[in-house]
Each structure stands twice: as C-alpha cells, then as structure tokens.
C-alpha positions in Angstrom: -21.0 4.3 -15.2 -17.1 3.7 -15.2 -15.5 3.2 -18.1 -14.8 -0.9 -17.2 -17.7 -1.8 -15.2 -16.8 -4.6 -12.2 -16.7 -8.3 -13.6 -20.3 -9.4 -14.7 -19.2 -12.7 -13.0 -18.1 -11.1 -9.5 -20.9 -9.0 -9.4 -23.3 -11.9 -9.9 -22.0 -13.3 -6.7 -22.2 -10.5 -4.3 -25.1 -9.9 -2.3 -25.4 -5.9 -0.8 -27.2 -4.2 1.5 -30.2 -2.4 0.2 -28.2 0.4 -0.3 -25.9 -1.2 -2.9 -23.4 -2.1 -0.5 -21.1 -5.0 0.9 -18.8 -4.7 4.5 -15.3 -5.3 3.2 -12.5 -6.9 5.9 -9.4 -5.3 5.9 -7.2 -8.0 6.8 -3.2 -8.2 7.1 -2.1 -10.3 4.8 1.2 -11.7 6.7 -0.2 -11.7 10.1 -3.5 -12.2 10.1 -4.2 -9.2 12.1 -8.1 -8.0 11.5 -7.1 -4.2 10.8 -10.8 -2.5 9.9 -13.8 -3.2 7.8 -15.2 -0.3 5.5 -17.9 -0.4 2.7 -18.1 -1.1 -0.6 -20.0 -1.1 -3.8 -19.8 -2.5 -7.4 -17.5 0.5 -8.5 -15.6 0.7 -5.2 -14.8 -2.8 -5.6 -13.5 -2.7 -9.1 -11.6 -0.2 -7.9 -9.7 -1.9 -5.4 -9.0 -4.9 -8.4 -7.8 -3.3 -11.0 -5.6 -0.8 -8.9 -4.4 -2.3 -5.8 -5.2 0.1 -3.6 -8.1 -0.3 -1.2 -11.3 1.8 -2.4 -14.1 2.0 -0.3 -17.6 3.8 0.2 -18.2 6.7 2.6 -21.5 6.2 3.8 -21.2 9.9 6.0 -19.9 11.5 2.9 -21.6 10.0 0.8 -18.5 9.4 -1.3 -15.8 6.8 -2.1 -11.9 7.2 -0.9 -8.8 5.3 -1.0 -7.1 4.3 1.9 -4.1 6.4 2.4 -5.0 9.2 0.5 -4.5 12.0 3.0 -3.4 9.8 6.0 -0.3 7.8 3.9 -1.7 5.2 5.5 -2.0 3.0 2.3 -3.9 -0.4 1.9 -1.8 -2.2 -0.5 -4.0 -5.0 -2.2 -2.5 -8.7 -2.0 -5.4 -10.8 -2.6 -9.4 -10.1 -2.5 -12.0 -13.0 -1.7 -15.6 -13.4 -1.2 -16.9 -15.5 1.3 -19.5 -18.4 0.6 -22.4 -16.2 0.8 -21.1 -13.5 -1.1 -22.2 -11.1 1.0 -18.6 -9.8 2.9 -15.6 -8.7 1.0 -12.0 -10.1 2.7 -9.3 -7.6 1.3 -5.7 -8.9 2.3 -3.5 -5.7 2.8 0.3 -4.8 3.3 -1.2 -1.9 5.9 1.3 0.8 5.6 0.8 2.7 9.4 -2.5 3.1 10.9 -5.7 1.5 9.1 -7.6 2.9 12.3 -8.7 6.9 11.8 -8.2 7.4 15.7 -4.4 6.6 14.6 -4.0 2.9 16.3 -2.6 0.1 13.7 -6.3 -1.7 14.0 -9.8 -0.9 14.7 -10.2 -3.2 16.9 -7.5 -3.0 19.3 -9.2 -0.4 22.1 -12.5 -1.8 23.4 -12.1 -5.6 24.4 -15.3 -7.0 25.4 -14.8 -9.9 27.8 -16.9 -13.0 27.4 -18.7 -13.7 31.2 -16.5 -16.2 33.2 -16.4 -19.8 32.4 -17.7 -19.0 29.2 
C-alpha cells in the first residue's frame, strides 16, 4: 500500500474496470489536441496528483510507468478531472514531443475513419 493512499474522496467517485482500472485521456492542455489515452489505477492516479507527471498502468507489463521516462517524452500535469460518471480520467498535459510510442505527436493522427457520405 503507498505510503499516502489516493484521496478517500476521489476514489469514492471513480468507477474501474473489473480489473481495478480507469481509461485516462491525455489531453493538451493549450490546444485541445486529444494526444493518447492510457490506464490507470487508484495508485497510478495518486501518482499523477501529487507529482505532476503522468503515471499510468501497463496492462502488457503488468506494471505502472511514467510518461517520458525513457522516451523524454514527458506529460507535464496541468489539471486532472473526472467526468460525470466517474468512470474516465481527463489529464490536461504540456506534452513534451511525442505522447504516441510509434513517435507521432498523437495517437490518433494515422488511421482516420471516414463517416459514410451524407452522414
């Protein structure tokens, strides 16, 4: 058990996976651009709160990492919100370089999938 556990209060509110878990949205905070979503739990969470860095769950590894670590791509924290169902974390980030691991500034910049004509 970490040595502060996450905020009885914030943890209340958050509804995970089965596996203990909640998708966190990696958002730029100045632009708005939607950079990645990653995992996290209770202790991944606190994490990220108390040191602005973005901490998140492996769910490969089986292990948690911080965002930059080994890339320098650092996730500096600006503000963290729940949304109304407390089930998805939104983590606004100064996104130093990539936030992608395939090196692109986003996750989601690669694969547009086209809505069918008129819609």
């Amino acid at each position: 058990m970490p040595a502060t556990p996450l905020d009885p209060a914030i943890a209340a509110r958050l509804k995970r996976t089965p596996d203990g878990l909640v998708p966190a949205i990696a958002q730029q905070y100045d632009t708005g651009e939607v950079l990645m979503l990653g995992w996290m739990d209770d202790e991944a969470l606190r994490r990220t709160l108390t040191t602005g860095r973005c901490t998140y769950w492996s769910r490969s590894r089986r292990e948690y990492w911080v965002k930059g670590d080994t890339s320098g791509h650092v996730q500096h924290v600006k503000s963290v919100a729940l949304d109304c169902d407390g089930d998805t974390v939104l983590v606004k980030v100064d996104q130093v370089g990539a936030a992608c691991h395939s090196g692109d500034r986003t996750c989601f910049d690669s694969d547009l999938l086209l809505p069918a004509a008129g819609q």
